[in-house]
N, C-alpha and C positions, 0 to 999 in steps of 0.2 A: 529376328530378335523381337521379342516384345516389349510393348511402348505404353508406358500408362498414359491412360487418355485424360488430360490432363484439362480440356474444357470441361470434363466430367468432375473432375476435381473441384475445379473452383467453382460451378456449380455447387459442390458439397459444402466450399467453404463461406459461399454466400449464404447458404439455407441453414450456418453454423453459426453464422456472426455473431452473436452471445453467448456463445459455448466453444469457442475455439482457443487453440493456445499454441504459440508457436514458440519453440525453443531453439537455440544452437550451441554447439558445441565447440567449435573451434573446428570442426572435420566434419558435420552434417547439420543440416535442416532439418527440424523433430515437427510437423504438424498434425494434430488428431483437434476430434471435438470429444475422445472419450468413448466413442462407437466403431472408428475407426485411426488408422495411423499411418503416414507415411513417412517415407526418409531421402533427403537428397544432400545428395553432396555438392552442386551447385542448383543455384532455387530455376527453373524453367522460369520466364519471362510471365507469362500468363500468369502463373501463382504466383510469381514475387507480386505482379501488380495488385491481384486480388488482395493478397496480406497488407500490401501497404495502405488498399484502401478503408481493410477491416480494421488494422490498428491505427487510423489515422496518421501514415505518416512515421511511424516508431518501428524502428527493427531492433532483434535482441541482440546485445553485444555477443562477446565470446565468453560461454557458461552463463546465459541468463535464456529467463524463460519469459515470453510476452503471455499473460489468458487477457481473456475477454470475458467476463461471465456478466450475466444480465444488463449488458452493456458498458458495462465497467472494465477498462483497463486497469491490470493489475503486473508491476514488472518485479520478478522473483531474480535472487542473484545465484542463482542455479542452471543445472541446464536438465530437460527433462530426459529418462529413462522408458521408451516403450518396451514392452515384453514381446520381444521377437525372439520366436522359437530355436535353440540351441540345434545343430545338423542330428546329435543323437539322442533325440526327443521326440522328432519329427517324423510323421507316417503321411503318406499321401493322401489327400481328397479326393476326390470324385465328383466335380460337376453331373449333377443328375438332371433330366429334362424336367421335374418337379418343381411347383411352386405350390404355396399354399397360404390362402387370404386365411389371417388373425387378426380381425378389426379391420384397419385401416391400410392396415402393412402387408406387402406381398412380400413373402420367404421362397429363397433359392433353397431347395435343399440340397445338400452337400453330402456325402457318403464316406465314412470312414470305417472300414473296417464293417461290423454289423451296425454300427454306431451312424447315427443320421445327425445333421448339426442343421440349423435352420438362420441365412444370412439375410436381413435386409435388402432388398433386390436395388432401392436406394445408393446403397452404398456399396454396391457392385460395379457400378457405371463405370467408375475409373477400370475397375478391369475386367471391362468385358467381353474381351478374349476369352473363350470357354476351351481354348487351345493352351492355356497360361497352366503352369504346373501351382498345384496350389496343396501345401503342407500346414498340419493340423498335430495337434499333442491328444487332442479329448476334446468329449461334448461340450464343455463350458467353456474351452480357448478358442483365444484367436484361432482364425486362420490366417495365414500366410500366404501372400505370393511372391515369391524370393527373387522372379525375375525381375519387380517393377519394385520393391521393398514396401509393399503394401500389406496394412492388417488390418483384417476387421473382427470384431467381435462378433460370437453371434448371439440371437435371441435366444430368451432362456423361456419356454413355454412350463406352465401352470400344470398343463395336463397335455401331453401327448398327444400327437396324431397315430391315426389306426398305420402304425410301421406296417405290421403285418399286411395290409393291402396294395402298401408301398414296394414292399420285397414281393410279390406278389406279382405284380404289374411287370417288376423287373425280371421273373420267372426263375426268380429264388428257392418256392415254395413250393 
């Protein structure tokens, strides 16, 4: 069974702390900073302690949402909706051995179909099981990994990498 790695997580959630938001619903835990997202139905101890230190203290009732933004608490009497991918939307990914530096940020590249999507290797940590099934819609959605209920977004590049040398490599061409 796989386990999201959840030191990884709050990791994320500490390097989020004025960008995070955490919501409930009455049936789950909604945490993202916007780049990524997860969901639990009871909060793991670890991240419960992280959020209660990132909100000071405040958790969200049932149907409210906690952000944080530029250090600011902000309590909405909502609860938040992440875009997790419906079963007949969904096409499988492909973990590729590929990474690729754009500035500062190292990208996982992902493989969809011919279609290459490019993830934050940051925000891979919690699932870094390369054994983890991992579902996508298209180049500009989330992915999904449905065993841990984790999404991340991925980068949206300016200009392309040479694909062609990438399918290449992989003995596509």
């Amino acid at each position: 069974m796989a386990v999201l790695n959840t030191k990884a997580l709050c990791k994320q959630i500490r390097a989020s702390r004025n960008q995070v938001i955490w919501s409930f619903n009455g049936e789950e835990h909604l945490i993202t900073n916007r780049h990524w997202g997860v969901k639990f139905t009871e909060l793991p101890t670890d991240i419960k302690v992280t959020l209660l230190t990132t909100f000071e203290g405040e958790t969200p009732n049932i149907n409210e949402t906690l952000s944080k933004m530029s250090g600011i608490s902000v309590k909405k009497p909502e609860a938040l909706k992440l875009p997790f991918p419906s079963k007949e939307n969904e096409k499988e990914a492909q973990w590729t051995l590929y990474l690729r530096q754009i500035d500062n940020d190292l990208l996982r590249v992902f493989r969809i179909g011919d279609q290459f999507i490019y993830i934050k290797s940051s925000y891979l940590e919690a699932a870094s099981d390369i054994g983890l099934k991992v579902v996508g819609t298209g180049p500009h959605q989330p992915l999904y990994f449905p065993e841990i209920n984790y999404l991340v977004l991925p980068v949206r590049l300016q200009r392309e990498p040479d694909l062609l040398s990438i399918m290449e490599a992989e003995g596509r061409c």
